[in-house]
C-alpha positions, 0 to 999 in steps of 0.5 A, a space after each residue: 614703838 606705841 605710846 603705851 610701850 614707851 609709857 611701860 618702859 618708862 614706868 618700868 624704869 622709875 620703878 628700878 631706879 627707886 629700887 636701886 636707890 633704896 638698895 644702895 640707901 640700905 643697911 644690906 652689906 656691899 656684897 648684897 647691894 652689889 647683888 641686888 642692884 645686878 638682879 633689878 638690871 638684868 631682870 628688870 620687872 622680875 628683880 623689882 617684884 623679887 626687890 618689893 617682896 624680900 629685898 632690903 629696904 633704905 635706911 
């Protein structure tokens, strides 16, 4: 493993843990939390940009 791919993935991974924490901070209900949160785990990069184009943001 390079440098630059620990780098990416540790970048990737701030990013969806600010994801989901601004998921879990909003005003969405439990079952489009529950969602969201399910989205950014299982698609990392593609759930975030999805999140930062229409997801819920924190209260």
């Amino acid at each position: 493993m390079t440098a630059g791919t620990s780098l990416g993935g540790a970048i990737v991974l701030a990013l969806d843990i600010y994801a989901i924490y601004q998921v879990l901070t909003s005003n969405a209900s439990a079952a489009g939390k529950l969602l969201w949160t399910i989205l950014i785990l299982v698609l990392p990069i593609v759930g975030f940009i999805i999140w930062l184009l229409a997801g819920p943001r924190g209260g």
